[in-house]
C-alpha positions, 0 to 999 in steps of 0.5 A: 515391896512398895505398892507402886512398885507393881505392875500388871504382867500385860504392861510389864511385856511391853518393857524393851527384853524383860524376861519373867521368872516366879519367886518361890518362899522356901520353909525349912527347919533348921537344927532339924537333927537336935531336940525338937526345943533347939529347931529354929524355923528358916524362910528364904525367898528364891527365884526359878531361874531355871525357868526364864520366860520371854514376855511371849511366855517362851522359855530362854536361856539367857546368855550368862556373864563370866564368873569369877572363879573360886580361889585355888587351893594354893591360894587357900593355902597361901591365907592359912599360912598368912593366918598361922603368921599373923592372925590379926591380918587376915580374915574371911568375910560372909555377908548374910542375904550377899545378893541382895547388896547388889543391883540387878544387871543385864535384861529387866526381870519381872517376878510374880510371887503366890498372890498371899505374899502380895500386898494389897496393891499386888492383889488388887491387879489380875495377873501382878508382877514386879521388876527386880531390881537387887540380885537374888538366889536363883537367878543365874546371873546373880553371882556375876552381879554381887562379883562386881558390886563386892569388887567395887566396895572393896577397891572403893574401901583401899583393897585390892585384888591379888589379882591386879598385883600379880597373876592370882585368885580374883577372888582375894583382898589384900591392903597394900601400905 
């Protein structure tokens, strides 16, 4: 992040609701059941969002967005069947890092990392925080926030949601001519 971007946790309270949370580096070792020659190593940076603290350092639970729900099995069932008639059309989508596309809603949220992930401007404040501005793994409303940014470039792009069209899953696409 950009040595601007910091602030000390002192300042960062006096933001109107900001909530604060820690970010963890996860390491893990993939293929870890292969050869010692295949293994590759994996990081990714998560967010404690199971504890949440309101600038008086209490613990809160934030209220949550409503999900979207996952696809049903019939709609499953519905695209395996589209597939099997024309494969062309059909496809599943898998972004790597999804959160990370969409901006953060809901209360500001500071985060503060171990002080060997901070860059110099990070480590030169006493107790360093930084406002997360894209969603991320951990906090709890970051499925919420990707639902409607991915809904939004979706339907910017010509999809829409079945949805709309009839009483179905939200949760799938489809292009009308």
């Amino acid at each position: 992040p950009p040595r601007t971007e910091y602030s000390s946790k002192a300042e960062a309270k006096k933001v109107p609701n900001a909530l604060f949370l820690r970010l963890n580096m996860k390491y893990f070792k993939k293929f870890a059941e292969l050869e010692e020659s295949e293994w590759l190593a994996k990081a990714r940076l998560c967010a404690g969002g199971h504890i949440i603290k309101d600038a008086k350092g209490k613990r809160v639970i934030i209220e949550m967005p409503v999900f979207i729900t996952p696809p049903s099995l019939s709609s499953n069932r519905l695209m395996e069947i589209a597939t099997t008639i024309d494969e062309d059309k059909a496809a599943q989508v898998d972004l790597d890092a999804a959160y990370l596309h969409s901006e953060m809603g809901g209360f500001p949220i500071f985060v503060s990392v171990d002080r060997e992930y901070l860059c110099e401007g990070g480590k030169l404040l006493k107790d360093p925080v930084y406002p997360l501005k894209k969603a991320l793994y951990g906090v709890p409303r970051s499925g919420a926030d990707w639902d409607k940014f991915a809904d939004n470039e979706l339907k910017n792009l010509g999809w829409c949601s079945i949805n709309q069209i009839a009483d179905g899953d939200h949760s799938i696409y489809v292009r009308l001519p």
